[in-house]
C-alpha positions in Angstrom: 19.4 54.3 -62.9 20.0 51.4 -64.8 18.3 49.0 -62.6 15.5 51.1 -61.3 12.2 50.1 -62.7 10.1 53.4 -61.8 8.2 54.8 -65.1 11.3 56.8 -66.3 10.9 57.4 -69.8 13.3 59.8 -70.9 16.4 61.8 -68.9 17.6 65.2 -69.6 21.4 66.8 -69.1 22.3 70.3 -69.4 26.3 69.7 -70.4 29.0 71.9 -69.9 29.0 72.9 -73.6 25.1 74.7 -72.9 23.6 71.7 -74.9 20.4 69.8 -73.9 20.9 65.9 -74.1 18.4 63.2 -73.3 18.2 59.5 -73.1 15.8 56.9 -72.7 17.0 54.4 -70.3 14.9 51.7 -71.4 16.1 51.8 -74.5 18.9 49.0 -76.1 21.3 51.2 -76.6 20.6 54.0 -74.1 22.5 56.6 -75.8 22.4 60.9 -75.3 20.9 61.8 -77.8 21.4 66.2 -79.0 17.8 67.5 -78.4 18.2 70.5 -80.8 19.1 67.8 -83.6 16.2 65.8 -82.6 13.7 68.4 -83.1 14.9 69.8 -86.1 15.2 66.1 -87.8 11.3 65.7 -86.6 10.7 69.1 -88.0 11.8 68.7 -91.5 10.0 65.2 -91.5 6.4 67.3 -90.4 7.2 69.7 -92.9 8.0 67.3 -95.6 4.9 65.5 -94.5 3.2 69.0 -94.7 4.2 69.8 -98.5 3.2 66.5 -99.7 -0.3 66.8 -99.1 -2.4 68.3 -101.8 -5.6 70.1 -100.6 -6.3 72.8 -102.8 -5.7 76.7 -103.1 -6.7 77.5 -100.1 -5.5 75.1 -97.7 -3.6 75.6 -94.6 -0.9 72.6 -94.5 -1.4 72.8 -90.4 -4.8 72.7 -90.3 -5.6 70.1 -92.7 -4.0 67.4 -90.7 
């Protein structure tokens, strides 16, 4: 994998312990990396991005971005 230059960007494992893990093999350090954890640490950023804008009354966070 390692040496293989054909467009992969990411990889995904189911492991043994029923978790999703992915890795990007282009990357330095080419960890796995806990999906779950991933997408809730880019959930509370949007949401935190979310709550910081100020549009008003009647403003829906989602649709105001």
């Amino acid at each position: 994998m390692e040496e293989s230059d054909e467009g992969i960007e990411f990889i995904y494992i189911f492991t043994p312990e029923q978790e999703w893990k992915y890795c990007c093999p282009v990357s330095p350090d080419m960890r796995w990396r806990n999906v779950r954890n991933e997408l809730a640490a880019e959930s509370e950023i949007f949401n935190q991005n979310s709550e910081e804008q100020d549009c008003g009354e009647n403003c829906d966070p989602v649709l105001s971005m």
